[in-house]
VOGU-3710 file (C-alpha; in Angstrom, 3 decimals, decimal comma):
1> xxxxxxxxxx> 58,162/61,868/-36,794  55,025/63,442/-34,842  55,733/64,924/-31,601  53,270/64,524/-28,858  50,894/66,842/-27,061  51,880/65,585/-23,343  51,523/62,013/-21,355  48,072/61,533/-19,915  48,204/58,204/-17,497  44,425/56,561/-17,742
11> xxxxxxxxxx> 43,737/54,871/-14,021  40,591/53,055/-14,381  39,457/49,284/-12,970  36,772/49,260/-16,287  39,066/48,395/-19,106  35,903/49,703/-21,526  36,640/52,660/-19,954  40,244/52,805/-20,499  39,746/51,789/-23,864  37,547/54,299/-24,674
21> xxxxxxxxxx> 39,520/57,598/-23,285  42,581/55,859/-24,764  41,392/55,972/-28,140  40,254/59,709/-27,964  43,160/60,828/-26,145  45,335/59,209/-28,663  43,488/60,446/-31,352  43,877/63,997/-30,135  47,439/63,663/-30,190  48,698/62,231/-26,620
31> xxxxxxxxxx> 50,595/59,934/-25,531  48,392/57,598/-23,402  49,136/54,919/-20,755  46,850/53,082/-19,169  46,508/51,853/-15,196  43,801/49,153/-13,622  44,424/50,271/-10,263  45,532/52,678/-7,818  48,987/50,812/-7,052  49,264/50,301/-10,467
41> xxxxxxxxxx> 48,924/53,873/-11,114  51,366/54,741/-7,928  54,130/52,209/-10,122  53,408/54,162/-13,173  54,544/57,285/-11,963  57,095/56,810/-10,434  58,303/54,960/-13,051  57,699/57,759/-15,944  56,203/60,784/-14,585  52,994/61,837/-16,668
51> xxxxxxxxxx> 52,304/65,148/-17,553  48,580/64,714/-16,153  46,302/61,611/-14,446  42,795/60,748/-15,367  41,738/59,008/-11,862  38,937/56,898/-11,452  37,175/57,626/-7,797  35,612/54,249/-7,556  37,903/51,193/-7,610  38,282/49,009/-5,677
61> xxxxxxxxxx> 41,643/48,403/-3,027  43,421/51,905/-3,382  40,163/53,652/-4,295  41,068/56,881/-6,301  40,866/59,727/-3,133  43,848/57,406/-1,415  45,894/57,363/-4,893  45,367/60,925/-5,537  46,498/61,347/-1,431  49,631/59,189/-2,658
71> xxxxxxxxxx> 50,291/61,087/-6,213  50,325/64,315/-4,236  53,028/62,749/-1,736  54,607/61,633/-4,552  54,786/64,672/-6,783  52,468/67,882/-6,367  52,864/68,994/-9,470  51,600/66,751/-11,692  47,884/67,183/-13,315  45,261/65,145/-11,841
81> xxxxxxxxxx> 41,430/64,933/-12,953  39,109/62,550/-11,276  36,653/60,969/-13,216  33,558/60,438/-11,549  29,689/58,953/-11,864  27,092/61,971/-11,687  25,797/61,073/-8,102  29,320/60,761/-6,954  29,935/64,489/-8,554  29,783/66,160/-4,309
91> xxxxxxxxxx> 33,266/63,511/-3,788  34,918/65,068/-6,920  34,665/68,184/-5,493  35,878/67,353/-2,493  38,575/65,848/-3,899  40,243/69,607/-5,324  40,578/70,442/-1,973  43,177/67,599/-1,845  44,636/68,576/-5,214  43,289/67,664/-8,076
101> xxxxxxxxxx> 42,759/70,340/-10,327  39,354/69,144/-12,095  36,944/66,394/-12,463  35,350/64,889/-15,391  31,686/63,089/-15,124  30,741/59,443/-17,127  29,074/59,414/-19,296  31,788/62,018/-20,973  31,171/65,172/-22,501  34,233/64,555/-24,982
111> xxxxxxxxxx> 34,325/68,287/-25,950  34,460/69,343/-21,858  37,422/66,596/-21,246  39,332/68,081/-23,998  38,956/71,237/-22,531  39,648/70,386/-19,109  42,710/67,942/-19,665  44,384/70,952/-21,478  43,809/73,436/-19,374  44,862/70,902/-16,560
121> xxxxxxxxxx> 48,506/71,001/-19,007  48,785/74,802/-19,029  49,557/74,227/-15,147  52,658/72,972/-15,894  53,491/74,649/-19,056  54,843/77,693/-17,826  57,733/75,042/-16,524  57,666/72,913/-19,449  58,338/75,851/-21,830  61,163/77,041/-19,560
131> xxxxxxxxxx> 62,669/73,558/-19,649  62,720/74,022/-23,555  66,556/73,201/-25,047  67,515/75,471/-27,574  66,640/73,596/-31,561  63,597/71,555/-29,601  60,867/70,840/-32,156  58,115/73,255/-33,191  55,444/71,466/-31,463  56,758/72,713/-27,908
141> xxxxxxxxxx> 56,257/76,671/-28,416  52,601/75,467/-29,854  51,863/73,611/-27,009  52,922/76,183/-24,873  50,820/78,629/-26,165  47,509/76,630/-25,934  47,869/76,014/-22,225  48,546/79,754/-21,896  45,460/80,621/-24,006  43,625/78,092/-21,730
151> xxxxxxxxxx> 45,647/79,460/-18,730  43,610/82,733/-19,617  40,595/81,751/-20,602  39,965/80,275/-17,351  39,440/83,230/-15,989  37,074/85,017/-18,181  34,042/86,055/-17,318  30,910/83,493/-18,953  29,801/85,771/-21,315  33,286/86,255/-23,090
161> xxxxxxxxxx> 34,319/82,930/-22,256  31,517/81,780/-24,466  32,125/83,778/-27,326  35,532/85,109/-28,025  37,535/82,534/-24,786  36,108/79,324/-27,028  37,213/80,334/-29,865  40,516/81,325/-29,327  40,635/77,615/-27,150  39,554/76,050/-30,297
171> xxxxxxxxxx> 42,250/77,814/-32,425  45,215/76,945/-30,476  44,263/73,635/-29,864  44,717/73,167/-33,662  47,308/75,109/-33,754  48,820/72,529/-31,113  47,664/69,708/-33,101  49,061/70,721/-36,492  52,677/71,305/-35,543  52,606/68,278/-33,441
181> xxxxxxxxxx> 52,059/66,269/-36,489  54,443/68,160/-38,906  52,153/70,462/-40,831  53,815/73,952/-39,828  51,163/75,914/-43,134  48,186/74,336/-41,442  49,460/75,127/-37,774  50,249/79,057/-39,276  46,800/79,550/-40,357  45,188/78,735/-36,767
191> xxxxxxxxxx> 48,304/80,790/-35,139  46,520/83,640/-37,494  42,798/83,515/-35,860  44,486/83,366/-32,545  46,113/86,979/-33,689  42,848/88,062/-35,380  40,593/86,504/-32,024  43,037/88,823/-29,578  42,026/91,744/-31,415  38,506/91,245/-31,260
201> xxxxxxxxxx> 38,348/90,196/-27,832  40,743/93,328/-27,167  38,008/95,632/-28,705  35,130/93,999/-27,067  37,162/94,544/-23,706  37,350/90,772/-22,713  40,715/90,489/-22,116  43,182/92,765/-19,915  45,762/93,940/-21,517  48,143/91,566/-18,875
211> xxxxxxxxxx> 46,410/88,773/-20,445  46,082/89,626/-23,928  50,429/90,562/-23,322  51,178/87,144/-22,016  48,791/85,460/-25,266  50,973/87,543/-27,604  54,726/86,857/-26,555  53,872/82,931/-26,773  51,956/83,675/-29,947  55,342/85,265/-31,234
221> xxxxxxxxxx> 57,302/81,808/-30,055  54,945/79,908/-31,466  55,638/81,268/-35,207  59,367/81,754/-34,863  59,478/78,246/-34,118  57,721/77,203/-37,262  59,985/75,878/-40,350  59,975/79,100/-43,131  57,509/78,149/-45,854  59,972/77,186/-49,008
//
């Protein structure tokens, strides 16, 4: 049985829309519910909390700045990204100062929302990971580990980001993906360019040592927690 990444709740009033980030969020490895509405989206978490919210700005009723106003009352930790139209993109931002962490322009750069829903995760991972039961499955340690690699990369400066910071993204995102769906030989191999990628970006000075320290111990969680190769 597969484990998944995290819970991403979809609120959008365009069900092509839905559809759409549904079926590449699923196909990533999430577990994805879907909302038409803000007060649909309100019932959905309270019902089962997600682990992040993709939130339409423009629907109508509850509009998505009032339902990210309500989330926030709700629960302020949870993840939330608006999704946005390009001339709407001045609202979005607008919209962080009220909590949400990112936002993600239509039509989507599919490469950008992966990147920004899990770096959206690693702000809860840190609690996630320390929630962890003793014997919980291999994929948790992985998934911990990309949001701290994102967690880091964040912060990069552009030129490193680019070069080394994508790469290592790109690495534990596999990583993350592979032990999720029960290949631990697959998920090693990626956990070994993350190891070979900190040593680079060590040399080349774009990481402090802090960062490169807090990559490492969940690196070393990350492989204790995979099955031993028979």
């Amino acid at each position: 049985m597969t484990s998944s990444l995290g819970h991403i709740l979809i609120v959008d009033d365009e069900a092509q829309v839905r559809e759409v980030l549904t079926e590449f969020l699923a196909g990533e490895g999430y577990t994805v519910e879907e909302a038409a509405s803000g007060n649909d989206a309100l019932a959905a978490v309270t019902r089962e909390r997600p682990d992040l919210v993709l939130l339409d700005i423009h629907m109508p009723g509850v509009d998505g700045v009032e339902t990210l106003r309500r989330i926030r009352a709700l629960d302020d930790e949870i993840a939330v990204i608006m999704v946005t139209a390009n001339e709407d993109v001045a609202v979005a931002r607008e919209t962080l100062k009220l909590g949400a962490v990112d936002y993600v322009a239509k039509p989507f750069d599919f490469m950008y929302l992966e990147r920004a829903v899990t770096a959206g995760l690693s702000r809860v991972g840190a609690r996630a990971a320390g929630e962890a039961k003793p014997g919980a499955a291999p994929t948790d340690p992985c998934r911990h580990l990309a949001r701290a690699v994102f967690g880091v990369t964040r912060a990069m400066p552009a030129g490193a980001r680019a070069s080394t910071g994508a790469r290592l993204e790109d690495a534990a995102l596999a990583a993350a993906r592979e032990a999720a769906a029960g290949r631990p030989e697959r998920a090693a191999t990626h956990l070994a360019e993350i190891a070979l990628l900190l040593t680079i970006a060590a040399d080349l000075s774009d990481l402090p040592g802090s960062d490169r320290s807090l990559i490492e111990a969940a690196l070393e969680a990350a492989r204790n927690a995979l099955p031993a190769a028979d």
